[in-house]
N, CA, C, O and CB atoms as a CASP TS submission, in Angstrom:
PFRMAT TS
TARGET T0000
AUTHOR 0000-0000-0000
METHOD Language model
MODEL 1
PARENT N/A
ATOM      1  N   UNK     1      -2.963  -4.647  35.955  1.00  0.00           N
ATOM      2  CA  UNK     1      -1.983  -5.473  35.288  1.00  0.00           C
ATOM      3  C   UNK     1      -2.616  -6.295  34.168  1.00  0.00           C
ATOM      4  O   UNK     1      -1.870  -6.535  33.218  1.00  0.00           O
ATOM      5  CB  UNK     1      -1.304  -6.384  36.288  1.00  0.00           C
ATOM      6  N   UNK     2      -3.637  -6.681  34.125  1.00  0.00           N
ATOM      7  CA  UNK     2      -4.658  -7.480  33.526  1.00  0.00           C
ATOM      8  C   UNK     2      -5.163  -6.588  32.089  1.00  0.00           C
ATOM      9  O   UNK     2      -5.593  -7.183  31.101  1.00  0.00           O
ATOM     10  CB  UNK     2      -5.945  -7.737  34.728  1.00  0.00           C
ATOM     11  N   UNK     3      -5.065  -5.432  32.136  1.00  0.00           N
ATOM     12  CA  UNK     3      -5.452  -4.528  31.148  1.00  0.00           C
ATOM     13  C   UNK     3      -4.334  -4.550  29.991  1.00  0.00           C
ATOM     14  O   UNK     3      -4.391  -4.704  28.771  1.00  0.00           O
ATOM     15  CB  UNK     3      -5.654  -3.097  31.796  1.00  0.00           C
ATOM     16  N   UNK     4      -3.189  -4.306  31.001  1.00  0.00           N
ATOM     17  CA  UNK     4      -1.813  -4.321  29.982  1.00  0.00           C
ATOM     18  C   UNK     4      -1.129  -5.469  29.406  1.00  0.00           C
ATOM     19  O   UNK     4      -0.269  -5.514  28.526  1.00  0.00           O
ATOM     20  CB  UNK     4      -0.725  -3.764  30.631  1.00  0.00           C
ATOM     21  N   UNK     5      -1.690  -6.389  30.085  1.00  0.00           N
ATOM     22  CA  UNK     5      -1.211  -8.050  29.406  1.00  0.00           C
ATOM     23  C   UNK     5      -2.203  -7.791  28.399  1.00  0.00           C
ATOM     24  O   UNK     5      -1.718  -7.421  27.329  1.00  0.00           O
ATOM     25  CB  UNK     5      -1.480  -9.806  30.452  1.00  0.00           C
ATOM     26  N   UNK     6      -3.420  -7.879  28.436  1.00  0.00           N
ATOM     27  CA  UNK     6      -4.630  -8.226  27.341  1.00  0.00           C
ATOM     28  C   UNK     6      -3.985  -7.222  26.492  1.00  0.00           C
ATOM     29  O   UNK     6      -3.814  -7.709  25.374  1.00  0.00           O
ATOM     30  CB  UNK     6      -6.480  -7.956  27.754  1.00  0.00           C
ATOM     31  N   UNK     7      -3.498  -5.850  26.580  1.00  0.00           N
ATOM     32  CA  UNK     7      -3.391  -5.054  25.209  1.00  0.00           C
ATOM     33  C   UNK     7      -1.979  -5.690  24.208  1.00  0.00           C
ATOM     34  O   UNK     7      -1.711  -5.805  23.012  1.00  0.00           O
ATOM     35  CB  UNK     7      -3.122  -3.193  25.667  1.00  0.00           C
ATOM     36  N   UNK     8      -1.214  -6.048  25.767  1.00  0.00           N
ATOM     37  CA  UNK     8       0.368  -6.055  24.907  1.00  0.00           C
ATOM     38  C   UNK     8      -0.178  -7.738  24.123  1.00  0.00           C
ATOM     39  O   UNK     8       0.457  -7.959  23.092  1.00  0.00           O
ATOM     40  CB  UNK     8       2.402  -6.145  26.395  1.00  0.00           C
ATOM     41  N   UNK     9      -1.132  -8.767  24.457  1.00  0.00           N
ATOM     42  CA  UNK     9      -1.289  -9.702  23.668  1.00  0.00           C
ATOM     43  C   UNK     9      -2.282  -9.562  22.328  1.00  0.00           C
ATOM     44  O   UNK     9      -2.344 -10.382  21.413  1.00  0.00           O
ATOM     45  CB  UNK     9      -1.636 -10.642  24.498  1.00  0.00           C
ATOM     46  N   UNK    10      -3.114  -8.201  22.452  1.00  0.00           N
ATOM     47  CA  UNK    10      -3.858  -7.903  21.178  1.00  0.00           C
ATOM     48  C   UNK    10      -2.602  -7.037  20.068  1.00  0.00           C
ATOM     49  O   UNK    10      -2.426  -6.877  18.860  1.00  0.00           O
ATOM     50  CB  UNK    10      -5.412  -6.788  21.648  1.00  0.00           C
ATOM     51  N   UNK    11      -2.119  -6.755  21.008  1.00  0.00           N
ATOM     52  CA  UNK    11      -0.334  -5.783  20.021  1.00  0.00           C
ATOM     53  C   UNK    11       0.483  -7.082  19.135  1.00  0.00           C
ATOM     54  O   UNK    11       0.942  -7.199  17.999  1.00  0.00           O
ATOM     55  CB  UNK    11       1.487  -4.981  21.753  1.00  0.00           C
ATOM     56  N   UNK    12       0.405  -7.682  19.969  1.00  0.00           N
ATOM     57  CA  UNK    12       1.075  -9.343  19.365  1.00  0.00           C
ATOM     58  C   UNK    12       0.175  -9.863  18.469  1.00  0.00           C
ATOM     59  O   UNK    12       0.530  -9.928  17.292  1.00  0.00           O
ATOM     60  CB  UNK    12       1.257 -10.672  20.582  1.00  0.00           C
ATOM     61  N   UNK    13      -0.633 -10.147  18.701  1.00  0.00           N
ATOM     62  CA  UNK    13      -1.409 -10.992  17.373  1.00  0.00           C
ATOM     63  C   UNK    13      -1.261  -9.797  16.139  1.00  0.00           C
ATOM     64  O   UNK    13      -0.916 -10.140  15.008  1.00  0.00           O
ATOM     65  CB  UNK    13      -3.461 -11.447  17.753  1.00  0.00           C
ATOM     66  N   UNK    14      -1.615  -8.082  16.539  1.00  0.00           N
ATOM     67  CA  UNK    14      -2.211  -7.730  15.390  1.00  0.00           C
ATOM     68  C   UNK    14      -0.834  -7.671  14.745  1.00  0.00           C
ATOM     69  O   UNK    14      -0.900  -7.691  13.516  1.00  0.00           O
ATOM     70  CB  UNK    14      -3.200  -6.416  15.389  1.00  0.00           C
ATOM     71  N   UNK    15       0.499  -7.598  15.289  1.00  0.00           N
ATOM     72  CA  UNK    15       1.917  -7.566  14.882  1.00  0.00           C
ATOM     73  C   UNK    15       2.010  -8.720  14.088  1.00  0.00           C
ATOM     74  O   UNK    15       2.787  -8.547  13.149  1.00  0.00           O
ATOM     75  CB  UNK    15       2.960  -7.559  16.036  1.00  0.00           C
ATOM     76  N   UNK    16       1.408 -10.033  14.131  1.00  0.00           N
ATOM     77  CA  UNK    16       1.741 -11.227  13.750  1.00  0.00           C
ATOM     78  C   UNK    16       0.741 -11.301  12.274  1.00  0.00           C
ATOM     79  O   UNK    16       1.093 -11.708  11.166  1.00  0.00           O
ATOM     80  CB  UNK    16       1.459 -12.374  15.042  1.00  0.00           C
ATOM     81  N   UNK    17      -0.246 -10.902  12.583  1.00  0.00           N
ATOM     82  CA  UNK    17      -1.159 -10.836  11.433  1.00  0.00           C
ATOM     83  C   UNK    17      -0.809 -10.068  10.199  1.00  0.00           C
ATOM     84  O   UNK    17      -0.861 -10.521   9.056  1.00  0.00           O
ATOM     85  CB  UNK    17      -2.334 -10.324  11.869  1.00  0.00           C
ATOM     86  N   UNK    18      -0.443  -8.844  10.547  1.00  0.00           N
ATOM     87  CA  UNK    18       0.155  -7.979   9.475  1.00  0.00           C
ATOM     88  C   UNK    18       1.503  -8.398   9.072  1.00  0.00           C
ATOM     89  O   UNK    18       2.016  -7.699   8.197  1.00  0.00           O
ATOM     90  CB  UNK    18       0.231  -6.560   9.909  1.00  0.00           C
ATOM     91  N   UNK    19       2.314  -9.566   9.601  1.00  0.00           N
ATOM     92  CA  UNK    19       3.439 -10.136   9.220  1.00  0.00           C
ATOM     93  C   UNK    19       3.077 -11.267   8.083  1.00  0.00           C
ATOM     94  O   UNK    19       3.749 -11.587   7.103  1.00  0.00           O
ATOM     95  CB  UNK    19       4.148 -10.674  10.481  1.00  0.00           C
ATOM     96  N   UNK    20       1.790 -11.778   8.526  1.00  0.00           N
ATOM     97  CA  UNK    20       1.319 -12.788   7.742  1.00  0.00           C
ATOM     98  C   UNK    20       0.646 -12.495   6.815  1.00  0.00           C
ATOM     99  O   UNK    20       0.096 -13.242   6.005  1.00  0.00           O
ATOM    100  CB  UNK    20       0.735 -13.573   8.276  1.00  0.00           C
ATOM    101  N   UNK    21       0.648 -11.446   6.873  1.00  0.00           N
ATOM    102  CA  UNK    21      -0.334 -10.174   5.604  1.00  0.00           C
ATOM    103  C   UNK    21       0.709 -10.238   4.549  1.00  0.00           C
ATOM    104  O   UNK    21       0.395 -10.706   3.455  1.00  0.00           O
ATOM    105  CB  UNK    21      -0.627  -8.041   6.189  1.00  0.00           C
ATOM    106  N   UNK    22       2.012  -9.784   4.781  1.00  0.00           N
ATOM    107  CA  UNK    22       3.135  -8.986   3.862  1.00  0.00           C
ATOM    108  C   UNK    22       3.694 -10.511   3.090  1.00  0.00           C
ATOM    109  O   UNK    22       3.708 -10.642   1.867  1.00  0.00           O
ATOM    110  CB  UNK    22       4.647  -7.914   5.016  1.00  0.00           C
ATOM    111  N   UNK    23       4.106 -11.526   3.996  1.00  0.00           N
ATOM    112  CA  UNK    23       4.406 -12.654   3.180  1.00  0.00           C
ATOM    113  C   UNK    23       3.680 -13.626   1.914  1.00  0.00           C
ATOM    114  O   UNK    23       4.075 -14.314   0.973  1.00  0.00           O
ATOM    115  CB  UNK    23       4.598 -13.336   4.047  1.00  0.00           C
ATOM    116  N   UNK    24       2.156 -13.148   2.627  1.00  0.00           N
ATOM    117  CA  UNK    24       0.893 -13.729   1.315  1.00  0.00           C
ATOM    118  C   UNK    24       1.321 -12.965   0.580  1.00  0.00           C
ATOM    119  O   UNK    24       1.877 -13.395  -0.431  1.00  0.00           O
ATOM    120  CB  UNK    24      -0.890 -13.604   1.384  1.00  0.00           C
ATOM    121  N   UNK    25       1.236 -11.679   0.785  1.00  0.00           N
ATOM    122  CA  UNK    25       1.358 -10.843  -0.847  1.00  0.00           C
ATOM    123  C   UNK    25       2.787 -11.039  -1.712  1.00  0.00           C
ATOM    124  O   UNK    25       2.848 -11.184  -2.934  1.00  0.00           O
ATOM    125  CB  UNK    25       1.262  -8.964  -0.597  1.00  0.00           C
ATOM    126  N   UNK    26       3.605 -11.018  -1.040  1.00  0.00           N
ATOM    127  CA  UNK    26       4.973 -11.548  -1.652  1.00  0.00           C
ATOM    128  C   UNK    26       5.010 -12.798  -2.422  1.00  0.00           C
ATOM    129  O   UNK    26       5.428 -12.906  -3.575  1.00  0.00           O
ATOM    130  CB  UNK    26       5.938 -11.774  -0.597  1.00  0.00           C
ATOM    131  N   UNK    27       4.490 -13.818  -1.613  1.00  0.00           N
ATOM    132  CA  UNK    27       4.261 -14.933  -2.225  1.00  0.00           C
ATOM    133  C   UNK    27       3.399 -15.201  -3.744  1.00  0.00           C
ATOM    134  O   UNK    27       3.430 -16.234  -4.414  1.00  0.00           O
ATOM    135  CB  UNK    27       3.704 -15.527  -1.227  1.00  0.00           C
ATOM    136  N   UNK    28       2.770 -14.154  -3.991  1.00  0.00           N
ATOM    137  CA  UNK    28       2.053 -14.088  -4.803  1.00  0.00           C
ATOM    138  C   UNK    28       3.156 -13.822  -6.076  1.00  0.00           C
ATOM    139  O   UNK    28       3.336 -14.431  -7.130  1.00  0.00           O
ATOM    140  CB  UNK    28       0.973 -13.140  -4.422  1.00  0.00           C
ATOM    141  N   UNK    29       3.648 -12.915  -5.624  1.00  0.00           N
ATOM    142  CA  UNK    29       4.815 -12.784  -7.125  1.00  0.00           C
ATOM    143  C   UNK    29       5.794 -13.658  -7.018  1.00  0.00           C
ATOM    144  O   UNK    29       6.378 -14.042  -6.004  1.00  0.00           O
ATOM    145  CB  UNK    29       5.706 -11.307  -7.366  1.00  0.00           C
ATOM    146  N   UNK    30       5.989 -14.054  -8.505  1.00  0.00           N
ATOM    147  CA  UNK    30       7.796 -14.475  -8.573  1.00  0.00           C
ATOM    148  C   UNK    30       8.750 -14.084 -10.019  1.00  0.00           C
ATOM    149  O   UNK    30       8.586 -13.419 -11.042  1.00  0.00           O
ATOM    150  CB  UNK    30       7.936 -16.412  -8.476  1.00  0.00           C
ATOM    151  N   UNK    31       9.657 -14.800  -9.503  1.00  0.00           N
ATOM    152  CA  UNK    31      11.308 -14.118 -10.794  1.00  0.00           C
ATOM    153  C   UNK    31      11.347 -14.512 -11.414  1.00  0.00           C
ATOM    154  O   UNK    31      12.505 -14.892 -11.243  1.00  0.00           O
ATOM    155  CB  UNK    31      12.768 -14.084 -10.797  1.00  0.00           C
ATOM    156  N   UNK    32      10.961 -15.120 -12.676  1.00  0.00           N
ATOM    157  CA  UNK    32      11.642 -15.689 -14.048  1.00  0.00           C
ATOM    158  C   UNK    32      12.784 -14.469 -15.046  1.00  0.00           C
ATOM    159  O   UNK    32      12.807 -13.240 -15.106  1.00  0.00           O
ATOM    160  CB  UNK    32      10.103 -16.155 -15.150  1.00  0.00           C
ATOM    161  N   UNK    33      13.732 -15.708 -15.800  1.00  0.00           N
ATOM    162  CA  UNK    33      14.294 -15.004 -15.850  1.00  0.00           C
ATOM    163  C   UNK    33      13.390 -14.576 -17.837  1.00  0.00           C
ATOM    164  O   UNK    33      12.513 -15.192 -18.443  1.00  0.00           O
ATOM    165  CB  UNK    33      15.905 -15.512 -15.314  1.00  0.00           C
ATOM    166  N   UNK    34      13.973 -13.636 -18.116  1.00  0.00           N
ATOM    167  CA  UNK    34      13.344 -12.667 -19.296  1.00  0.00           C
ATOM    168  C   UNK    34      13.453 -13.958 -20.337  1.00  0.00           C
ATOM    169  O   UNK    34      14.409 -14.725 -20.226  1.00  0.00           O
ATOM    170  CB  UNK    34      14.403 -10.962 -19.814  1.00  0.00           C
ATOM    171  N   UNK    35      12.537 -14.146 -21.254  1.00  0.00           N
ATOM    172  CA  UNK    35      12.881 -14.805 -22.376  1.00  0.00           C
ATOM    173  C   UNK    35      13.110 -14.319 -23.569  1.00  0.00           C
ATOM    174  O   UNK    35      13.917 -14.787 -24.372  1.00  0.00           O
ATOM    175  CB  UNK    35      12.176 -15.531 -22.554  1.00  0.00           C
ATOM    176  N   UNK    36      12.231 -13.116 -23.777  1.00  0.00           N
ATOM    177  CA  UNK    36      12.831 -12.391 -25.290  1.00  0.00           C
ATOM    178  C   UNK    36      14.151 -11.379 -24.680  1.00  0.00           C
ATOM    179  O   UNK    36      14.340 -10.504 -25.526  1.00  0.00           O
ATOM    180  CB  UNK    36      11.309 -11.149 -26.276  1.00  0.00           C
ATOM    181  N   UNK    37      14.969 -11.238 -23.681  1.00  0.00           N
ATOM    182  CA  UNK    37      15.623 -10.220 -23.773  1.00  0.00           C
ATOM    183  C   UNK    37      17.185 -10.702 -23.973  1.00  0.00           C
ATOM    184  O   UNK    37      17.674 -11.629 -23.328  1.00  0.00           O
ATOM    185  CB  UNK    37      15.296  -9.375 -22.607  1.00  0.00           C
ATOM    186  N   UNK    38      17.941  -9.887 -25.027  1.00  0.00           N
ATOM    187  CA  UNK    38      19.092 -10.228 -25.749  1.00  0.00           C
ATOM    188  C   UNK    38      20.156  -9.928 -25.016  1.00  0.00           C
ATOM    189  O   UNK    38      19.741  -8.964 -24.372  1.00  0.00           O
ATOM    190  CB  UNK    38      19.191  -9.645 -26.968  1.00  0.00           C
ATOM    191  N   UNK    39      21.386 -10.134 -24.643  1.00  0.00           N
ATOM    192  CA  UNK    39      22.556  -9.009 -24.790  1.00  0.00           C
ATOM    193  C   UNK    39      22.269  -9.189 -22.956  1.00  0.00           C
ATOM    194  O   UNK    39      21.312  -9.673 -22.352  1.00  0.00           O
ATOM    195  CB  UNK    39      22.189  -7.046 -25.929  1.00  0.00           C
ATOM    196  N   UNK    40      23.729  -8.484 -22.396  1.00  0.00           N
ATOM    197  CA  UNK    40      23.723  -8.564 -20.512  1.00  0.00           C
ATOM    198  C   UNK    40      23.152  -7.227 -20.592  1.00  0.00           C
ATOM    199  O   UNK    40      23.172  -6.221 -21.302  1.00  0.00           O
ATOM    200  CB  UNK    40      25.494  -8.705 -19.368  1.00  0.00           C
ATOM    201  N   UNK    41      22.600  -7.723 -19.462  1.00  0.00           N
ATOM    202  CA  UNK    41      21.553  -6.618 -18.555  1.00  0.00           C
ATOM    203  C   UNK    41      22.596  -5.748 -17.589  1.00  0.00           C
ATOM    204  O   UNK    41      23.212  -6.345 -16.706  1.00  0.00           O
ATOM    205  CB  UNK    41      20.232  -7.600 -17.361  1.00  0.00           C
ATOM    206  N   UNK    42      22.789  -4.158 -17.812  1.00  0.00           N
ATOM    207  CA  UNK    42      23.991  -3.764 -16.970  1.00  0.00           C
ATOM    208  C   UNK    42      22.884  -2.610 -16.203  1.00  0.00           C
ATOM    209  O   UNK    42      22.883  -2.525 -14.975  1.00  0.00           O
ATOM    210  CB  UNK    42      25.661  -3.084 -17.970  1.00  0.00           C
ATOM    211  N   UNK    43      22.125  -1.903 -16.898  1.00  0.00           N
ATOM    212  CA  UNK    43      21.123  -0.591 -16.209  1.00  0.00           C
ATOM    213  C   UNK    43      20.036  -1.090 -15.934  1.00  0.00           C
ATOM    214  O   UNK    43      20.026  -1.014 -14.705  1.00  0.00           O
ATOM    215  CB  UNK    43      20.731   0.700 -17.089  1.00  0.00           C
ATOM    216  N   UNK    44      18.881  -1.666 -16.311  1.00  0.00           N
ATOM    217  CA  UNK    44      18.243  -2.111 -16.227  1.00  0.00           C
ATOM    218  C   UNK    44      17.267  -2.595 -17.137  1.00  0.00           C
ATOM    219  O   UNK    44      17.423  -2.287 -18.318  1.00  0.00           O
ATOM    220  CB  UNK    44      18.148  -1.716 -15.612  1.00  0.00           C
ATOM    221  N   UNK    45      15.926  -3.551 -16.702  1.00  0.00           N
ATOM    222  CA  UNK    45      15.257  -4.209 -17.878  1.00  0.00           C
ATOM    223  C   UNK    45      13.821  -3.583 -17.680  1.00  0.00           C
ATOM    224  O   UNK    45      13.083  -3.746 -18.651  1.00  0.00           O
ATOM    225  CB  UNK    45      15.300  -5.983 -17.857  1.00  0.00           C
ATOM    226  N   UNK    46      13.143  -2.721 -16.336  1.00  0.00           N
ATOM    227  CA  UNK    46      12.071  -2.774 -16.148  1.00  0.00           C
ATOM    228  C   UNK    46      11.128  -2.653 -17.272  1.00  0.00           C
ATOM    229  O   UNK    46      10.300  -3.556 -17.393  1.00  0.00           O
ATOM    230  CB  UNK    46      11.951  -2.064 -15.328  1.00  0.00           C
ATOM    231  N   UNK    47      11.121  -1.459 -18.305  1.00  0.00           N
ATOM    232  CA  UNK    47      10.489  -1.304 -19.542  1.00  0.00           C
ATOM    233  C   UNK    47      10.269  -2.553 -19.991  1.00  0.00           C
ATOM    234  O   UNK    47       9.181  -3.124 -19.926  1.00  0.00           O
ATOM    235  CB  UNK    47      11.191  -0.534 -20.482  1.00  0.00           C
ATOM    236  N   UNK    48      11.284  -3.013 -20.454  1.00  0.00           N
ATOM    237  CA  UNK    48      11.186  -4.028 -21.140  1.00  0.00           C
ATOM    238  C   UNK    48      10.330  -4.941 -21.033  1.00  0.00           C
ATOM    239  O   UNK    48       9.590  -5.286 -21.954  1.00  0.00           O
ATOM    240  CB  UNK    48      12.023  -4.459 -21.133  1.00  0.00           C
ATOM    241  N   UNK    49      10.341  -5.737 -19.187  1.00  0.00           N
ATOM    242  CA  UNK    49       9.735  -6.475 -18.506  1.00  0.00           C
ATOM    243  C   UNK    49       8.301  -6.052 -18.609  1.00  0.00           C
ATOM    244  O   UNK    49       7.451  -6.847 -19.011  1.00  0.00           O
ATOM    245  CB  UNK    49      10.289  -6.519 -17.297  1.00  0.00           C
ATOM    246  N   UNK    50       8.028  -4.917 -18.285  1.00  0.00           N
ATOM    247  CA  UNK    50       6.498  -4.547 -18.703  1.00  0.00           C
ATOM    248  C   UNK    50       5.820  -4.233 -19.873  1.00  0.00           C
ATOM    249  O   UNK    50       4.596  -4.170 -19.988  1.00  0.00           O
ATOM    250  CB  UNK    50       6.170  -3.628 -18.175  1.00  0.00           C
ATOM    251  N   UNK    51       6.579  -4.055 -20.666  1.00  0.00           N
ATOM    252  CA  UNK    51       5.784  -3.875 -21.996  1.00  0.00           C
ATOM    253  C   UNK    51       6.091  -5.403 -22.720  1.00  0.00           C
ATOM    254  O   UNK    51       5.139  -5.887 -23.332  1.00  0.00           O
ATOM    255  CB  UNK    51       6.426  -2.374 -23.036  1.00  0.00           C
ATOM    256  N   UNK    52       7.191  -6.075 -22.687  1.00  0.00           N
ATOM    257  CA  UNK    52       7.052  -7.242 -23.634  1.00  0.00           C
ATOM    258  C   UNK    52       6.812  -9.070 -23.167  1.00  0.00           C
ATOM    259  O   UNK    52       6.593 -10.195 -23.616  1.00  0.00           O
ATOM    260  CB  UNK    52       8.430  -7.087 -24.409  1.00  0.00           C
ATOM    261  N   UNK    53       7.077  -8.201 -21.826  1.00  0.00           N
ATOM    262  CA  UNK    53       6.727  -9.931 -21.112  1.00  0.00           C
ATOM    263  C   UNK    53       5.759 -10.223 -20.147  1.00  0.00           C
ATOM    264  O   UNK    53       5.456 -11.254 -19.547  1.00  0.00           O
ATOM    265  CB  UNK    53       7.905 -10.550 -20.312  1.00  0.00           C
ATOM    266  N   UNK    54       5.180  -8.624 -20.134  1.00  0.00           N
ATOM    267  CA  UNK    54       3.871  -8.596 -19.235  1.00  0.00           C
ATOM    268  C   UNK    54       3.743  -8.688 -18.161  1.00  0.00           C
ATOM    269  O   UNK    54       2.602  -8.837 -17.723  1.00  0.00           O
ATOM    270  CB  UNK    54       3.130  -9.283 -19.378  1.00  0.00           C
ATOM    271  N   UNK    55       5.044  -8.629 -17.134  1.00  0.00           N
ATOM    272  CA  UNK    55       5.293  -8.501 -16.142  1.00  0.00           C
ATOM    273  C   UNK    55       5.387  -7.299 -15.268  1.00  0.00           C
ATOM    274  O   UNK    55       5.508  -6.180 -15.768  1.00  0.00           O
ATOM    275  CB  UNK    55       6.013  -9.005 -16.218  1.00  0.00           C
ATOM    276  N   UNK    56       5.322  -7.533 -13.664  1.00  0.00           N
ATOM    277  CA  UNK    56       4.846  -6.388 -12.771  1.00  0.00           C
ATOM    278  C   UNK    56       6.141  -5.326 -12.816  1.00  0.00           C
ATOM    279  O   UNK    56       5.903  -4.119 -12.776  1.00  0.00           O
ATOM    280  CB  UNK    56       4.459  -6.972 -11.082  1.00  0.00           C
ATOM    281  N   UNK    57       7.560  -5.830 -12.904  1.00  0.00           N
ATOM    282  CA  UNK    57       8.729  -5.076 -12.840  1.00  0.00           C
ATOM    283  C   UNK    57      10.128  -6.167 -13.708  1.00  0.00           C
ATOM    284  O   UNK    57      10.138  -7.186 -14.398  1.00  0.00           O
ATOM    285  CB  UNK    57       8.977  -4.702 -10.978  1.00  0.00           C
ATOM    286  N   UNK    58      11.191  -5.169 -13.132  1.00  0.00           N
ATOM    287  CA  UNK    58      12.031  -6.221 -13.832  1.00  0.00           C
ATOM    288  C   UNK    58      13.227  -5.816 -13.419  1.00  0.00           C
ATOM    289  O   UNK    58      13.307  -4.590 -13.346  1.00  0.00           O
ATOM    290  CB  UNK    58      11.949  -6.348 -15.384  1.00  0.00           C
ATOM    291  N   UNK    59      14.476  -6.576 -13.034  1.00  0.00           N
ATOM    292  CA  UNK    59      15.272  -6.274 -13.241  1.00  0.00           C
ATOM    293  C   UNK    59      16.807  -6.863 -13.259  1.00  0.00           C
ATOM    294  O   UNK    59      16.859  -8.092 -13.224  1.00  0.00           O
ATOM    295  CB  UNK    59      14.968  -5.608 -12.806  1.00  0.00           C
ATOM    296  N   UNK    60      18.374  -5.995 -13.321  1.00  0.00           N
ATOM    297  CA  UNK    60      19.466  -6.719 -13.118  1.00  0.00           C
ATOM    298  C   UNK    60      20.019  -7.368 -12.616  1.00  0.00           C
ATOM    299  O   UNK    60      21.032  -6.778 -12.241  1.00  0.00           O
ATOM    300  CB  UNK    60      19.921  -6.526 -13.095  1.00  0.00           C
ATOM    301  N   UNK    61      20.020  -8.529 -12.259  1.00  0.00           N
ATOM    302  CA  UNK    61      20.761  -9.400 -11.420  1.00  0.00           C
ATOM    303  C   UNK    61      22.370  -9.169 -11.296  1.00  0.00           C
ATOM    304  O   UNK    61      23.037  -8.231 -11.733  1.00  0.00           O
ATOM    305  CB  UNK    61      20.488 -10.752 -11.926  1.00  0.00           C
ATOM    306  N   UNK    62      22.667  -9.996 -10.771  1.00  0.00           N
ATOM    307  CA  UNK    62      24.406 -10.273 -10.358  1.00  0.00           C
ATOM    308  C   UNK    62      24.985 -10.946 -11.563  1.00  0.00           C
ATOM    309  O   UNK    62      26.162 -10.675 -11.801  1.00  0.00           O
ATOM    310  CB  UNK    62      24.724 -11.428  -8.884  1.00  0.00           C
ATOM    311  N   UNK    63      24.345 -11.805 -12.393  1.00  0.00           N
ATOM    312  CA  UNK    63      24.718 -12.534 -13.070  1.00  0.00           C
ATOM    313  C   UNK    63      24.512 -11.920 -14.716  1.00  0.00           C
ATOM    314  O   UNK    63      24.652 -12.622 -15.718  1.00  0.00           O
ATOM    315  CB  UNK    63      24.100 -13.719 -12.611  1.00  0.00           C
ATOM    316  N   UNK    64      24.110 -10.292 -14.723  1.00  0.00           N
ATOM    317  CA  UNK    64      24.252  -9.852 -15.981  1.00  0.00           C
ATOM    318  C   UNK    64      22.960 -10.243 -16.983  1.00  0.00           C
ATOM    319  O   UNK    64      23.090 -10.210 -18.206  1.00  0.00           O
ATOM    320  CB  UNK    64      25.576 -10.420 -16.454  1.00  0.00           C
ATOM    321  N   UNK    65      21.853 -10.569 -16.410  1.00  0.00           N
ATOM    322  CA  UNK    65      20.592 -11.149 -16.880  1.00  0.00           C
ATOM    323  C   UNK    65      19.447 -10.561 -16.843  1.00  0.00           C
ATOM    324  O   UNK    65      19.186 -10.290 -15.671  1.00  0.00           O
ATOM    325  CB  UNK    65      20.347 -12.137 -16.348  1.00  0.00           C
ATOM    326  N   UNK    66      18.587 -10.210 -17.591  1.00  0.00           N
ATOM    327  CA  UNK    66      17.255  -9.733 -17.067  1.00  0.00           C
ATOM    328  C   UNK    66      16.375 -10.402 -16.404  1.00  0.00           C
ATOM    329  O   UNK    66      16.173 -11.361 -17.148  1.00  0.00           O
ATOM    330  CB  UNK    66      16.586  -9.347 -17.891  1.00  0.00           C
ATOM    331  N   UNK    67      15.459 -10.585 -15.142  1.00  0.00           N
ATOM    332  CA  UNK    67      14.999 -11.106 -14.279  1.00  0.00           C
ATOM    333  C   UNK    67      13.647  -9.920 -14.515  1.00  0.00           C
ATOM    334  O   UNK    67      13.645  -8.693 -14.423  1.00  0.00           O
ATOM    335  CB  UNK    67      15.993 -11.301 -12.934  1.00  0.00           C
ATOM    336  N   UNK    68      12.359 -11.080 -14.915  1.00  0.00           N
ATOM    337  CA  UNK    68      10.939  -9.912 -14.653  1.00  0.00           C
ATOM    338  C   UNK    68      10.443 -10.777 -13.424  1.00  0.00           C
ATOM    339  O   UNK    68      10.693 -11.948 -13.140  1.00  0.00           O
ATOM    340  CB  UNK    68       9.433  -9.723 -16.221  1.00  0.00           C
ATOM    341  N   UNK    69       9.606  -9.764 -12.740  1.00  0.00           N
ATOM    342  CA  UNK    69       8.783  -9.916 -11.955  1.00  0.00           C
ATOM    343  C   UNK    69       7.194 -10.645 -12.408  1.00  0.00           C
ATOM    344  O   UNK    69       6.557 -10.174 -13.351  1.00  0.00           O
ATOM    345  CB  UNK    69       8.802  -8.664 -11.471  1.00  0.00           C
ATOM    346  N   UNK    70       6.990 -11.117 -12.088  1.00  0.00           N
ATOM    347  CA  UNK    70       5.315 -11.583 -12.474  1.00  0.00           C
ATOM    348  C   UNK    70       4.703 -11.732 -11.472  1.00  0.00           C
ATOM    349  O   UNK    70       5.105 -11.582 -10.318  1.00  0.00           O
ATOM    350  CB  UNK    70       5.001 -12.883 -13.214  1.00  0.00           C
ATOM    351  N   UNK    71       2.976 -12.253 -12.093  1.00  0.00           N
ATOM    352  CA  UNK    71       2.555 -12.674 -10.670  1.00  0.00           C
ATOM    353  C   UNK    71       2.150 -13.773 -10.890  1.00  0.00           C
ATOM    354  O   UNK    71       1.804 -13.967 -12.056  1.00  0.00           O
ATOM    355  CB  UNK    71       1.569 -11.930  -9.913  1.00  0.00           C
ATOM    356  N   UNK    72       2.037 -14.746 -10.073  1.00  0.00           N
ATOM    357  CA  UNK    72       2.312 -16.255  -9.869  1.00  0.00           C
ATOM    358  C   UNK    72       0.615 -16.732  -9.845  1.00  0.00           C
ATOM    359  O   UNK    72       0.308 -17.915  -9.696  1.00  0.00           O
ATOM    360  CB  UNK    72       3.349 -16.650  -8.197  1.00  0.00           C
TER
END
């Protein structure tokens, strides 16, 4: 019984660690919204976002806007 507690609590930490893995890296990027881009955003901005604002991605919001990705 002692074998399977110790594994199912090394299953838990390494579950918790790799949770705390994915949120650092997330945290690392964030959304601004585009500053050179003109006109509503209906298909998308990614190009754009990467070639003129130097950002990781980019894209349409709800609100008809271009939104790039960066990293923080």
């Amino acid at each position: 019984m002692e074998k399977k507690s110790l594994a199912g609590l090394c299953f838990l930490f390494l579950v918790l660690f790799v949770a705390q893995e994915i949120v650092v890296i997330e945290a690392r990027t964030c959304e601004n919204l585009a500053d050179k881009y003109r006109g509503p955003c209906f298909s998308g901005c990614d190009t754009h976002c990467t070639t003129k604002e130097n950002a990781v991605s980019g894209r349409c919001r709800d609100d008809f806007r271009c939104w790039c990705t960066k990293r923080c």
